[in-house]
C-alpha positions in Angstrom: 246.7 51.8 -221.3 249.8 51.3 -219.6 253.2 51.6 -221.3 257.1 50.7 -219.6 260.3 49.4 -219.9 261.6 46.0 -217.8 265.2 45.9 -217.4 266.9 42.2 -216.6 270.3 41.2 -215.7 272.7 39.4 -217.3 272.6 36.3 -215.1 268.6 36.2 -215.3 268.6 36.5 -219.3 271.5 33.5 -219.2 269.7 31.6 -216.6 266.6 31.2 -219.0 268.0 31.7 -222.5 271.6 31.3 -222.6 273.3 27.9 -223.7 276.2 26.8 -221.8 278.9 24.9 -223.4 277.8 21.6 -221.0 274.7 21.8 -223.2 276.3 21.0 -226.7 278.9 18.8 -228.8 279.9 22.4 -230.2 281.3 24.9 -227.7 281.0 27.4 -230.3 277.5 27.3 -230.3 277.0 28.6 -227.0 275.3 31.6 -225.8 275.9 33.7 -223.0 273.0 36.4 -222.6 273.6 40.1 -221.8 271.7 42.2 -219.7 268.7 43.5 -221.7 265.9 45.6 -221.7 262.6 45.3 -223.2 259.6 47.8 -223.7 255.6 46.8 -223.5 252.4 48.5 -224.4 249.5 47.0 -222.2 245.9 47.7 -222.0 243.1 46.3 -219.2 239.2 46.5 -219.1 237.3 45.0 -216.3 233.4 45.4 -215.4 231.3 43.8 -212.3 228.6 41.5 -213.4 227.4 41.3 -209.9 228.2 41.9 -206.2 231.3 39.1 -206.4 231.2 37.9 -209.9 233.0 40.0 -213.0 234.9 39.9 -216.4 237.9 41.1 -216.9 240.1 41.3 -220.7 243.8 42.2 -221.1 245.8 42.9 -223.9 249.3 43.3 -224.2 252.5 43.5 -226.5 256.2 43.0 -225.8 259.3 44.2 -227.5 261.8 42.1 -226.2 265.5 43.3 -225.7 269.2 41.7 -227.7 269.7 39.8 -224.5 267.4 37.7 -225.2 266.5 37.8 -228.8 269.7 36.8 -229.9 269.7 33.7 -227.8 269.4 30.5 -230.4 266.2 29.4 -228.3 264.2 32.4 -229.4 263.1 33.0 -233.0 260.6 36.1 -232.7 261.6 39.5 -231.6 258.2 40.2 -229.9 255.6 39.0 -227.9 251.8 39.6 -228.2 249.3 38.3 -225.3 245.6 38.6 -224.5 243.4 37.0 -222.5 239.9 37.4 -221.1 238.6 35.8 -217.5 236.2 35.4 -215.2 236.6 37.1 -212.1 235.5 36.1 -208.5 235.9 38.1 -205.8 236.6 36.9 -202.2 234.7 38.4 -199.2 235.4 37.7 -195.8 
């Protein structure tokens, strides 16, 4: 289990969630994102089935920062991923 905080600047959070004024018939409406800082939990399992071929699961969940859950383009405050894959391995 892995556990950590991401920290973003301002102009990456208002690059991908803010809403410039351009954007709109309202200028009041826009949204110009502050830096922000989010938190995850994250856990990973992954077994060999044979000499190249294997499985591999992860789950993990997000608690995003202000930044960017108070942008108008983002109704929920977290973020909850998992996913399970095959795995081939490479050998030269």
């Amino acid at each position: 289990i892995n556990t950590g905080i991401g920290w973003q600047s301002s102009k990456l959070v208002d690059y991908y969630y803010g809403v410039g004024e351009d954007q709109l018939y309202d200028d009041s409406l826009a949204y110009h994102a502050k830096a922000s800082t989010s938190f995850f939990i994250k856990t990973e399992w992954e077994r060999r089935l044979s000499k190249r071929w294997g499985i591999r699961a992860v789950a993990s969940y997000k608690w995003m920062g202000d930044g960017v859950t108070d942008s108008p383009l983002i109704d929920e405050k977290t973020v909850a991923t998992a996913y399970v894959a095959g795995v081939y391995n490479f050998q030269f």
